[in-house]
C-alpha positions in Angstrom: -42.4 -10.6 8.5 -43.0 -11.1 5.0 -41.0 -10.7 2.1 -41.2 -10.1 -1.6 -38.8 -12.6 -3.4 -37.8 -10.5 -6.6 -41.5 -9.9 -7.6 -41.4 -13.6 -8.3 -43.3 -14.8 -5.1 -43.7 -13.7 -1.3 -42.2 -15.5 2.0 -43.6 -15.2 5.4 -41.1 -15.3 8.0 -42.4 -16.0 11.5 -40.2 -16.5 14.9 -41.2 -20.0 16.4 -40.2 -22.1 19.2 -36.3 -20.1 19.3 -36.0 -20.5 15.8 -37.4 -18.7 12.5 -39.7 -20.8 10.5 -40.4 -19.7 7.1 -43.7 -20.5 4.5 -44.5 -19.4 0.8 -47.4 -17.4 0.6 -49.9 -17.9 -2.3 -53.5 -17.1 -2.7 -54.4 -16.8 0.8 -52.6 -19.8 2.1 -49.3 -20.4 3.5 -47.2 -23.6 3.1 -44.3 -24.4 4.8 -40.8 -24.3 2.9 -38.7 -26.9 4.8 -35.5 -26.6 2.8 -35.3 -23.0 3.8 -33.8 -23.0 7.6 -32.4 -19.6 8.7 -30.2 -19.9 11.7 -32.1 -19.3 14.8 -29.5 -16.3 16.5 -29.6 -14.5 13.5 -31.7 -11.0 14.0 -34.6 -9.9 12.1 -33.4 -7.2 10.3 -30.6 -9.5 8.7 -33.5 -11.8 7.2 -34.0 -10.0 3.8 -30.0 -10.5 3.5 -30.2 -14.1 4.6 -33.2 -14.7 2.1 -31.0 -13.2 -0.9 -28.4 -15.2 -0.8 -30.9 -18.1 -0.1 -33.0 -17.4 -3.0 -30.3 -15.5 -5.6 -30.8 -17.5 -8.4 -33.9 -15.9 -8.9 -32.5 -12.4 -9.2 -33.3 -10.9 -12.0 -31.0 -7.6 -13.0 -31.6 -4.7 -10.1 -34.0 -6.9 -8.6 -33.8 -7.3 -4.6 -35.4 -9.4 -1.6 -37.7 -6.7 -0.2 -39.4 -6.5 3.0 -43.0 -5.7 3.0 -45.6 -4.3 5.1 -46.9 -5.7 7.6 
């Protein structure tokens, strides 16, 4: 799953090993973001949630963690 982080940058959220592991995504490459662990029993539609109030302090006014397409 990836994820739009207020316009500001994009997540990749991937299910691995009974857990979720998550990278940055930037100019065709993907690095691991270690000091982002989402708990592995938590569902996938509760991820964009999760990653808000992971990431909130780079909310801009009416900006939101947005799933994109696959």
């Amino acid at each position: 799953m990836k994820f739009d982080i207020y316009g500001r940058f994009q997540v990749e959220v991937r299910r691995e090993h009974d857990g979720w592991s998550v990278y940055r995504s930037e100019q065709g490459k993907r690095c691991p973001l270690h000091d982002v662990v989402i708990p592995g029993q938590l569902a996938g539609d509760e991820i964009a949630i999760y990653l808000d109030d992971v990431f909130h302090e780079y909310a801009g006014l009416g900006q939101a963690v947005r799933r994109m397409p696959d």
